[in-house]
C-alpha positions as a LaTeX table, in Angstrom:
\begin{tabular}{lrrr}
\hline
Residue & $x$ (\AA) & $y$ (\AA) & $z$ (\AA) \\
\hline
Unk1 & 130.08 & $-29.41$ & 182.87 \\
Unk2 & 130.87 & $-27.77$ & 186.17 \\
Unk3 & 131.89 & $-23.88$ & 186.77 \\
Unk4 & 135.96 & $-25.21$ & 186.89 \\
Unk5 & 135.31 & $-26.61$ & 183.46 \\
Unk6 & 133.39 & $-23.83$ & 182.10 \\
Unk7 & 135.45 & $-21.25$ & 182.95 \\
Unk8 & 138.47 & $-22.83$ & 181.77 \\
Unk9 & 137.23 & $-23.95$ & 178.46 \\
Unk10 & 136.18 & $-19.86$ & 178.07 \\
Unk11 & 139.65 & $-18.87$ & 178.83 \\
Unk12 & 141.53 & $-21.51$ & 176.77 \\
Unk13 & 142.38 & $-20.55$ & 172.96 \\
Unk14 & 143.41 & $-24.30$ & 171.89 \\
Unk15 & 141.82 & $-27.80$ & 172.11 \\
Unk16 & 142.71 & $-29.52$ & 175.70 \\
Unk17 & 142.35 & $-33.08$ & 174.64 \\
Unk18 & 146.13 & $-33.66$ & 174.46 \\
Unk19 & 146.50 & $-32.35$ & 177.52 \\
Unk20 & 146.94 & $-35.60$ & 180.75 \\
Unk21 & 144.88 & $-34.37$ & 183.08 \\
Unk22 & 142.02 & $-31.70$ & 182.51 \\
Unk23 & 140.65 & $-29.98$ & 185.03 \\
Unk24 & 143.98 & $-29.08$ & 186.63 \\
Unk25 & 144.07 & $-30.57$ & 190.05 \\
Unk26 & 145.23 & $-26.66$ & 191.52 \\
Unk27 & 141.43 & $-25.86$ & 189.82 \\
Unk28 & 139.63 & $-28.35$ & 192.21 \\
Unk29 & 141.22 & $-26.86$ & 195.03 \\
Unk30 & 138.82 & $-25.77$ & 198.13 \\
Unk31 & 141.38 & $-24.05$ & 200.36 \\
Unk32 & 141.96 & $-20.57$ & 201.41 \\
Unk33 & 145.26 & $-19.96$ & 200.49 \\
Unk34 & 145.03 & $-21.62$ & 196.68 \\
Unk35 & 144.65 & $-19.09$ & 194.19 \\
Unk36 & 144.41 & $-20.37$ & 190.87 \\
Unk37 & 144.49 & $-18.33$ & 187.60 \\
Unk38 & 143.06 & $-19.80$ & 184.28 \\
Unk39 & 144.71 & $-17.40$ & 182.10 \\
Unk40 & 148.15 & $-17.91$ & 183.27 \\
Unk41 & 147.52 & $-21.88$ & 183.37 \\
Unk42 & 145.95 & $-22.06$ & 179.42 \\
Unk43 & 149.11 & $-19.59$ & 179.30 \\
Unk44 & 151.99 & $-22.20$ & 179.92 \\
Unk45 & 149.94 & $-24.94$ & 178.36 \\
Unk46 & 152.03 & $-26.44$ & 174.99 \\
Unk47 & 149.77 & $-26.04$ & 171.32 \\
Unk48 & 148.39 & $-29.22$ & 170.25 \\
Unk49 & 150.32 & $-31.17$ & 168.26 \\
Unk50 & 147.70 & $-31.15$ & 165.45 \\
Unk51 & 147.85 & $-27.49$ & 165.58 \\
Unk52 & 151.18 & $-27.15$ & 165.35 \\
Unk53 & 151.84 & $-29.90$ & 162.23 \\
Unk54 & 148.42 & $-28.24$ & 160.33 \\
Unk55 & 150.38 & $-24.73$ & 160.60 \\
Unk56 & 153.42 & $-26.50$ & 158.84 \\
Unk57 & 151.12 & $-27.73$ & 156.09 \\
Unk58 & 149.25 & $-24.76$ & 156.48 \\
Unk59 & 152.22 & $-22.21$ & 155.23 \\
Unk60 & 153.68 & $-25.00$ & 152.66 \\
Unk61 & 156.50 & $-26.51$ & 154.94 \\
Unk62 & 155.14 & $-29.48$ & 156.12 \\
Unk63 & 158.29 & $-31.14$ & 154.54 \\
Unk64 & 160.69 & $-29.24$ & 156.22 \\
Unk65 & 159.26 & $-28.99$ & 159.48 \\
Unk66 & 158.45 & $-32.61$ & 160.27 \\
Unk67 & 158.24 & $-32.69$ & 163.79 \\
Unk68 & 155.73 & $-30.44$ & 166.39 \\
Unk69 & 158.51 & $-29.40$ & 168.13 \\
Unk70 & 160.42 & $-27.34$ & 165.42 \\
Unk71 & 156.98 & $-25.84$ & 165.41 \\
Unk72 & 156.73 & $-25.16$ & 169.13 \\
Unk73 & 160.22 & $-23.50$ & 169.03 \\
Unk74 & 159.48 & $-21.30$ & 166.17 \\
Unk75 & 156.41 & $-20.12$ & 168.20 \\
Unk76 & 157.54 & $-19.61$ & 171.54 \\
Unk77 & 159.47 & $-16.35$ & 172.44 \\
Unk78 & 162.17 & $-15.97$ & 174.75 \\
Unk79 & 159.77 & $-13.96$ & 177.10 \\
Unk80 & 158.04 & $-16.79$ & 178.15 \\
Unk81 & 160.68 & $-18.47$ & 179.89 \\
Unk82 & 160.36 & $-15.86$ & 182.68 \\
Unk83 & 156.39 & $-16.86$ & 183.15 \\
Unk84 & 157.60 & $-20.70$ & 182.55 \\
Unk85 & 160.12 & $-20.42$ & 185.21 \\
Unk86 & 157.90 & $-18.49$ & 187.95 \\
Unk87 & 156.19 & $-21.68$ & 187.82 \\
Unk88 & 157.62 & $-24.48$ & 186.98 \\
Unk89 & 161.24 & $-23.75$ & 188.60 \\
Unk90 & 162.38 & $-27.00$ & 188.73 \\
Unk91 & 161.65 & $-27.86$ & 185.16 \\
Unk92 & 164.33 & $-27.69$ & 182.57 \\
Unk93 & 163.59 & $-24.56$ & 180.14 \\
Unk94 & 161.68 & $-24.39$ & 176.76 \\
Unk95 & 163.29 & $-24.28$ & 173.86 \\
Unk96 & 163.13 & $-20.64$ & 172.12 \\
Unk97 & 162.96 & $-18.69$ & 168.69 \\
Unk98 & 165.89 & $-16.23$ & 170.20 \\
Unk99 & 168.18 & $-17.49$ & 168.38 \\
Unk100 & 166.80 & $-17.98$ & 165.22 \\
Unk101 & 164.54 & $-14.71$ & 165.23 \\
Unk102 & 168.02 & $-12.96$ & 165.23 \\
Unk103 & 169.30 & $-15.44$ & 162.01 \\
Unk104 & 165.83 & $-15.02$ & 160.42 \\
Unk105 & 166.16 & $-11.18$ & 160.48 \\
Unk106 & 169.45 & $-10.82$ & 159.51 \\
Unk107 & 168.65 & $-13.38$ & 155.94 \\
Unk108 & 165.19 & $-11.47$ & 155.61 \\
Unk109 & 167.34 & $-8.03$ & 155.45 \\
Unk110 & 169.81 & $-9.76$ & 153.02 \\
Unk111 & 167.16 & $-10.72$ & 150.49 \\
Unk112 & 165.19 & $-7.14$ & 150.84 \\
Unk113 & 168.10 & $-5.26$ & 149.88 \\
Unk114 & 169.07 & $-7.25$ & 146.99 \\
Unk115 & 165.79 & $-7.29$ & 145.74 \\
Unk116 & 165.26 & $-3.47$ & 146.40 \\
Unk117 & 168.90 & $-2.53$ & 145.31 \\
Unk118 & 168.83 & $-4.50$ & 142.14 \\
Unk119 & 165.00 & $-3.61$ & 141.39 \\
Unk120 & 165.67 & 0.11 & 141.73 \\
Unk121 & 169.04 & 0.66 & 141.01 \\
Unk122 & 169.29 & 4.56 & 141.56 \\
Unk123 & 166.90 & 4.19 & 144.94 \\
Unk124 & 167.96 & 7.12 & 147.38 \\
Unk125 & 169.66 & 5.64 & 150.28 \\
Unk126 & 167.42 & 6.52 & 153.27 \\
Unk127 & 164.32 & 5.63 & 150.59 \\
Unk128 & 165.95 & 2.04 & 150.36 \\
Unk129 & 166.18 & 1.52 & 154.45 \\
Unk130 & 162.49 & 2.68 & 154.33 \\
Unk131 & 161.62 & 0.18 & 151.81 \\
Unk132 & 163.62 & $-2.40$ & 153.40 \\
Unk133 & 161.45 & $-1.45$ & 156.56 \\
Unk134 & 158.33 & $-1.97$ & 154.95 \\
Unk135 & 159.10 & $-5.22$ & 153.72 \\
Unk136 & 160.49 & $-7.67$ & 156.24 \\
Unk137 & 160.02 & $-4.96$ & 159.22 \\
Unk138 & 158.63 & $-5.85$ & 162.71 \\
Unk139 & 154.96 & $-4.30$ & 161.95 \\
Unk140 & 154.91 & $-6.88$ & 158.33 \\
Unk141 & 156.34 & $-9.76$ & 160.07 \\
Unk142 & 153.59 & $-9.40$ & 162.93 \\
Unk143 & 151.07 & $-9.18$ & 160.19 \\
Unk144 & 152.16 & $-11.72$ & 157.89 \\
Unk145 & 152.19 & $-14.01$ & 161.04 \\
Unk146 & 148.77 & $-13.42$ & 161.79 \\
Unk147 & 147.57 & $-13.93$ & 158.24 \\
Unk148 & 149.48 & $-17.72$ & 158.85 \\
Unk149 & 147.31 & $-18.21$ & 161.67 \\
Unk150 & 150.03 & $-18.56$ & 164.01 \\
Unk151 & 148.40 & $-16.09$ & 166.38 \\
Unk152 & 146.81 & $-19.71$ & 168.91 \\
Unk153 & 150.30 & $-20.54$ & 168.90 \\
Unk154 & 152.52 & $-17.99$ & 170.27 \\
Unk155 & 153.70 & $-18.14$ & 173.59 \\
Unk156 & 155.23 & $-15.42$ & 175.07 \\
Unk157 & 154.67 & $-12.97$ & 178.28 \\
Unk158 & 154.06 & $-9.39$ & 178.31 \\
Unk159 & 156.72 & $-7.93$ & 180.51 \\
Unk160 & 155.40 & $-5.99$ & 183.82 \\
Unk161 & 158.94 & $-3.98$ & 184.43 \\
Unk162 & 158.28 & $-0.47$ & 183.62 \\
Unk163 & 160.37 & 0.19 & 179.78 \\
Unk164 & 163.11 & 2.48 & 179.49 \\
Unk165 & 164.96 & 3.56 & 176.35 \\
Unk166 & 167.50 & 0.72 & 176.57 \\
Unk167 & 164.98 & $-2.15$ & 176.81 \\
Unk168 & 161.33 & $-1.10$ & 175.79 \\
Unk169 & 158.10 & $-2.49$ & 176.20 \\
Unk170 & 157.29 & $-5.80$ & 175.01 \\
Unk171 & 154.39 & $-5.57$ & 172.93 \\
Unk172 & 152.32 & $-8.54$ & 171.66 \\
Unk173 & 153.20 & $-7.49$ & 167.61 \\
Unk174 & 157.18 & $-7.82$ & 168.61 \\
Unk175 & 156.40 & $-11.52$ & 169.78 \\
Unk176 & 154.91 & $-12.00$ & 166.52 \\
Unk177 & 157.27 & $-10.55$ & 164.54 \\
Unk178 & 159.57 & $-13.43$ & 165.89 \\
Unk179 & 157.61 & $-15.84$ & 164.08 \\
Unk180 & 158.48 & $-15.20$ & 160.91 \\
Unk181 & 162.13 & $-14.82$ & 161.26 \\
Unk182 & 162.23 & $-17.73$ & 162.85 \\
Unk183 & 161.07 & $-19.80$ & 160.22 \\
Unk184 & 163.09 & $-18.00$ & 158.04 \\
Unk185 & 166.33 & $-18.92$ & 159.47 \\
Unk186 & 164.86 & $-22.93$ & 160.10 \\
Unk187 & 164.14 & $-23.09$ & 156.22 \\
Unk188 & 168.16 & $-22.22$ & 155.66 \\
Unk189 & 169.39 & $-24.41$ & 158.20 \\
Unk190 & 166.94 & $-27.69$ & 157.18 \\
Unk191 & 167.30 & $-26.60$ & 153.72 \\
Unk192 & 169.59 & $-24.13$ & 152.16 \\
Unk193 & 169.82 & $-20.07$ & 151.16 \\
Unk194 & 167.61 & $-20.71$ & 147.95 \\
Unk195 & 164.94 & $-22.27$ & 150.05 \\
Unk196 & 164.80 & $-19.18$ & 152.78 \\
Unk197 & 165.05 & $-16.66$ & 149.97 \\
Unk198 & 162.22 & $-18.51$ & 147.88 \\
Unk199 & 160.22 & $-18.26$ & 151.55 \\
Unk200 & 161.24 & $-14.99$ & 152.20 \\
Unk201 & 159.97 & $-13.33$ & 148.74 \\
Unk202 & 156.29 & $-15.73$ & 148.59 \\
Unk203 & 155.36 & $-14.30$ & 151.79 \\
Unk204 & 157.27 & $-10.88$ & 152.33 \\
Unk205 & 158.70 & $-9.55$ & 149.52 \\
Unk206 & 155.65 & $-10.08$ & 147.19 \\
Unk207 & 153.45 & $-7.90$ & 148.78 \\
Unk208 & 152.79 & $-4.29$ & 147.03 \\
Unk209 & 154.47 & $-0.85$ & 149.18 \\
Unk210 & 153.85 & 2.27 & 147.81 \\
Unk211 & 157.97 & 3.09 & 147.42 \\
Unk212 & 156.91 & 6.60 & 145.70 \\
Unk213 & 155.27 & 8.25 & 148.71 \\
Unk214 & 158.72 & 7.92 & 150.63 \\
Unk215 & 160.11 & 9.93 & 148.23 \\
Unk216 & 159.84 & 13.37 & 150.03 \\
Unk217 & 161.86 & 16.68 & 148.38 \\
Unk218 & 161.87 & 19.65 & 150.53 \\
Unk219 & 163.45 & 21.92 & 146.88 \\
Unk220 & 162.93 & 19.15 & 144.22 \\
Unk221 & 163.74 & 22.09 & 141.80 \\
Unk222 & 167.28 & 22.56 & 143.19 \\
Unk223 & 167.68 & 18.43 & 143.55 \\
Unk224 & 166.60 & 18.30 & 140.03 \\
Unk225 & 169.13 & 20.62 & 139.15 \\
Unk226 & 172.09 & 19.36 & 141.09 \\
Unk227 & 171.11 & 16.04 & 139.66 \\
Unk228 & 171.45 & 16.92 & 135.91 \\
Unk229 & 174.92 & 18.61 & 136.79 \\
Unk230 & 175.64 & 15.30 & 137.90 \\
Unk231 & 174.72 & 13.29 & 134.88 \\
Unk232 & 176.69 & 16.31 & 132.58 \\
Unk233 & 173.33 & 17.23 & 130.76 \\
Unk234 & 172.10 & 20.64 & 130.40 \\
Unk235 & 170.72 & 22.46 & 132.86 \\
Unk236 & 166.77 & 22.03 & 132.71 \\
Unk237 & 164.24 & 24.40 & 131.90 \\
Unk238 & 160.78 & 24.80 & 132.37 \\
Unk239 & 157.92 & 25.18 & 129.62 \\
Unk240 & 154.54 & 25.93 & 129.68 \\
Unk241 & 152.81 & 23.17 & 128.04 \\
Unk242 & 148.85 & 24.32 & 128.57 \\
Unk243 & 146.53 & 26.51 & 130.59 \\
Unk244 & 143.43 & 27.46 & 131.03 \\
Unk245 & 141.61 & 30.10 & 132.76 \\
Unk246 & 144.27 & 31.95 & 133.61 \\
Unk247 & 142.07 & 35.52 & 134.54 \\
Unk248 & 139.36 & 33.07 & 136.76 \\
Unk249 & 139.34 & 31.66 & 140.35 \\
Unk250 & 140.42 & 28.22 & 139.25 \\
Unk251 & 142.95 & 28.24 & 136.63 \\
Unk252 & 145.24 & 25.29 & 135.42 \\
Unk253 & 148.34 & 25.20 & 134.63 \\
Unk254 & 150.84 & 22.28 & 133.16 \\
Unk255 & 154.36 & 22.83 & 132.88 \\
Unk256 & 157.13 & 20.42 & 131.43 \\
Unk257 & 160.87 & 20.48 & 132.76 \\
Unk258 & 163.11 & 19.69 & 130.10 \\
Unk259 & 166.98 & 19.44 & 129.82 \\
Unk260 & 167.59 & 19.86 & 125.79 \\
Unk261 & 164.99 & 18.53 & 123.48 \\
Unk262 & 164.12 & 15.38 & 126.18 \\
Unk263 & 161.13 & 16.23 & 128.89 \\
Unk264 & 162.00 & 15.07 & 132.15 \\
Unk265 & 158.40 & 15.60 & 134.06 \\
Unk266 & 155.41 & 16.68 & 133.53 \\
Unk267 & 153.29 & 18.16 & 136.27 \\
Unk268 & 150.04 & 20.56 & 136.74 \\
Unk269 & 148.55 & 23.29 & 139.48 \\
Unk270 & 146.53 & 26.27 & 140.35 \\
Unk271 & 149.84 & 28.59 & 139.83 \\
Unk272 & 153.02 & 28.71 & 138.10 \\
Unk273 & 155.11 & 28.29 & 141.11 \\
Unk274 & 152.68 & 24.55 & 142.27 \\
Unk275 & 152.85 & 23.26 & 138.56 \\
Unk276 & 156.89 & 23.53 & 138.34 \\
Unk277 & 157.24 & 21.90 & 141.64 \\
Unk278 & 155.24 & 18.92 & 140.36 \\
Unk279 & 157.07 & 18.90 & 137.63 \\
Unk280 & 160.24 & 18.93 & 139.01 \\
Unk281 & 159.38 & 16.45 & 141.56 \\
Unk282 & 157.63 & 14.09 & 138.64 \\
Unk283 & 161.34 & 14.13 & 136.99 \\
Unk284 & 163.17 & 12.39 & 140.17 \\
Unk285 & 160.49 & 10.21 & 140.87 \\
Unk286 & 161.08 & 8.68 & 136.76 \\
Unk287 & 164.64 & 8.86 & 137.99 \\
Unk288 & 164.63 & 7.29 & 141.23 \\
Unk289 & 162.14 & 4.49 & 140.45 \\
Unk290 & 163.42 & 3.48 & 137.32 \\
Unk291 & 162.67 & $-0.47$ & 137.48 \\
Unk292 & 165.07 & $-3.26$ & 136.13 \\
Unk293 & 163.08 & $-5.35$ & 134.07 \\
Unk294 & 162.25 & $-8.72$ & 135.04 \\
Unk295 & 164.09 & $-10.67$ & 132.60 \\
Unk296 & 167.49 & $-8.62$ & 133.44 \\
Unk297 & 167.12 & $-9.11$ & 136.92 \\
Unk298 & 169.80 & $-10.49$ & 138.51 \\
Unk299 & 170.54 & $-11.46$ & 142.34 \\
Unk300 & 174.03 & $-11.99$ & 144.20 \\
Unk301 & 172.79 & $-14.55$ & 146.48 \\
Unk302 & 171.95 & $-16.22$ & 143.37 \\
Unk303 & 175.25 & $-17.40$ & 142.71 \\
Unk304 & 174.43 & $-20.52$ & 145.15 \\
Unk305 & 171.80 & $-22.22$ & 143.32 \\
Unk306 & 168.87 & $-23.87$ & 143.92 \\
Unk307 & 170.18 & $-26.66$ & 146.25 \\
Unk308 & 173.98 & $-25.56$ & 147.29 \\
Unk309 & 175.56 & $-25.33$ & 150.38 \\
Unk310 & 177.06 & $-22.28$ & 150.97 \\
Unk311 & 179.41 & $-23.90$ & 153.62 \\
Unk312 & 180.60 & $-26.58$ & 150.71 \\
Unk313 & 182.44 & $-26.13$ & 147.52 \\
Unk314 & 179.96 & $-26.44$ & 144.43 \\
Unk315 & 180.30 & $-25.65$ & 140.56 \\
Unk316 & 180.50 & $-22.00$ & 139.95 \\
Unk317 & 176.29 & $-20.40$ & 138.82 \\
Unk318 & 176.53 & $-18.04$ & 135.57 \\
Unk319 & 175.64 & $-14.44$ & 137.17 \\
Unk320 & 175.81 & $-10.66$ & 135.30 \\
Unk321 & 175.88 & $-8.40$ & 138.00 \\
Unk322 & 173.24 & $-5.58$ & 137.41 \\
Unk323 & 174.48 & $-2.01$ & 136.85 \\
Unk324 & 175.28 & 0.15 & 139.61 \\
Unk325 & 173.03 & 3.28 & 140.21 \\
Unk326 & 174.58 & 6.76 & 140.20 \\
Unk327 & 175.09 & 8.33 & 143.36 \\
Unk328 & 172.68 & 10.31 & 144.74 \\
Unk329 & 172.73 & 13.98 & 145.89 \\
Unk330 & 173.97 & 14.92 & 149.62 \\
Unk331 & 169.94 & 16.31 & 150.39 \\
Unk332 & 168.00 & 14.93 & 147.29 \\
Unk333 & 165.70 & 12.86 & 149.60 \\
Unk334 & 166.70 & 13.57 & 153.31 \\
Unk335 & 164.61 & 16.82 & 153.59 \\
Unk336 & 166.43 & 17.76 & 157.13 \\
Unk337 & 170.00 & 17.83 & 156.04 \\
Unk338 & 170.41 & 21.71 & 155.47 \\
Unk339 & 173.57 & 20.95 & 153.04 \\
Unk340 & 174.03 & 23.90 & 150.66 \\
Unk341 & 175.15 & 23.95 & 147.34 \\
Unk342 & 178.26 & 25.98 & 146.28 \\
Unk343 & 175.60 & 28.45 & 144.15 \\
Unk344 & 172.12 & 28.71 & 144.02 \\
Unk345 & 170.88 & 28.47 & 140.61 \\
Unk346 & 167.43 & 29.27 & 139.56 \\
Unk347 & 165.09 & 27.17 & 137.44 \\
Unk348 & 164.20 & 28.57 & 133.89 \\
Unk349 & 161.05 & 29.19 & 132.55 \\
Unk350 & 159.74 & 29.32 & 129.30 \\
Unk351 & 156.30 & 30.04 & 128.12 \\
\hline
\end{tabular}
């Protein structure tokens, strides 16, 4: 093997026995004024088409993606028609995943805040965008794509314009993120909404996100309170439940919040003041992530079916809609608002 063929094999990521003619002729070359890059040519070079048919098969849709080109277009971002047209001008472009990245996202944001909303019906607002976020966001789409093994087949082109706040940086987890939305949106169109939201929740929305460390109180005391106002219980109270070495360097204390004769939260510290905040914020998390269970689960975009068209008129799906979570308070989880309530009332404690 000569030094052309050795150095492209070491820059190329995918097999080059579909490709016509291999070494390039531009790589044979002996004159001064060819310059000829490897990285850019294995670059604008098209995925195999085993590759591309084994990553169909490979993620479970070889039935719905039939051809290597539905493939290809799912795995080639708009940025590389600017590298594609530097240098091949005259060629007609390459079909993109613009279009369907934007379709993909928009159906992967539908099913995430159904499934959120209906899972945990009294879900803060801001903690449900969060949630939403961490579910079918651009860092978990990037990383779901690379556990596909979709990373050989991206194309795409880092951008060399300097960003601004209007059109940032391209970085190489965006172009990934693509992929996934993508195939979202070709799984509607070649199938239907039951198909995408059956893809959508095997390889997004199944995955375990902490939701309880988003909930953040900066007073959950005075939340807490504002929130049994709310549901027209009594105000709460605090009780000392146990302690121990109270007169040493390391005592414990664990304090219950109750509203009546139910307990709300439990919670435990080195003081008073630590084991009532615990406490206090124990009794909105048991509020806030109060779970639907699975057999009363219910979904809107149920109401389709398994294999309706949502464009066509079809016989009508039995569907409960789930119950409707209270309100929250104005600063319950925001922590930045600064909204005051009409009078400050003070937590009681009992010992």
């Amino acid at each position: 093997m000569g030094h052309v063929s050795r150095r492209l094999y070491s820059s190329l990521a995918v097999s080059t026995a579909h490709l016509k003619h291999f070494p390039p002729r531009e790589a044979t070359l002996r004159t001064k004024k060819a310059t000829f890059d490897p990285e850019t040519w294995a670059a604008l070079q098209p995925p195999p088409p085993s590759a591309l048919m084994a990553f169909s098969h490979r993620i479970g849709l070889g039935a719905v993606l039939t051809t290597p080109a539905a493939v290809q277009r799912a795995c080639t971002h708009k940025s590389f028609l600017d590298l594609h047209a530097r240098y091949y001008p005259l060629s007609p472009p390459p079909p993109n995943n613009a279009n369907l990245a934007v379709l993909g996202n928009a159906l992967m944001g539908l099913f995430a805040s159904e499934h959120l909303h209906a899972t945990y019906p009294h879900l803060p607002t801001r903690v449900l965008k969060a949630a939403v976020s961490a579910h079918v966001g651009p860092l978990t789409c990037a990383s779901v794509a690379q556990e596909m093994g979709a990373v050989p087949l991206l194309r795409w082109h880092r951008q060399v314009r300097p960003a601004s706040p209007t059109s940032p940086a391209l970085l190489r987890s965006d172009a990934l993120a693509s992929i996934p939305r993508a195939l979202t949106a070709l799984v509607y169109q070649e199938r239907c909404l039951a198909s995408a939201r059956k893809f959508v929740h095997s390889f997004l929305l199944g995955r375990r996100v902490d939701i309880r460390a988003m909930l953040k109180f900066r007073d959950p005391k005075r939340a807490l309170m504002e929130t049994v106002a709310k549901f027209q219980r009594e105000p709460p109270k605090s009780r000392l439940l146990k302690e121990t070495g109270r007169f040493s360097n390391s005592p414990i204390f664990v304090v219950g919040i109750y509203t009546g004769a139910d307990k709300l939260g439990e919670g435990f510290g080195s003081s008073l003041k630590m084991a009532e905040y615990r406490a206090a914020e124990d009794a909105l998390h048991r509020l806030y992530l109060t779970r639907t269970p699975t057999h009363l689960l219910t979904l809107p975009s149920s109401t389709f079916g398994e294999n309706a068209d949502i464009y066509k008129p079809t016989d009508a799906v039995p569907y409960s809609p789930g119950e409707l979570g209270e309100s929250e308070t104005l600063y319950a989880s925001s922590g930045r608002s600064g909204i005051l309530a009409p009078r400050r009332r003070v937590l009681e404690v009992e010992s």
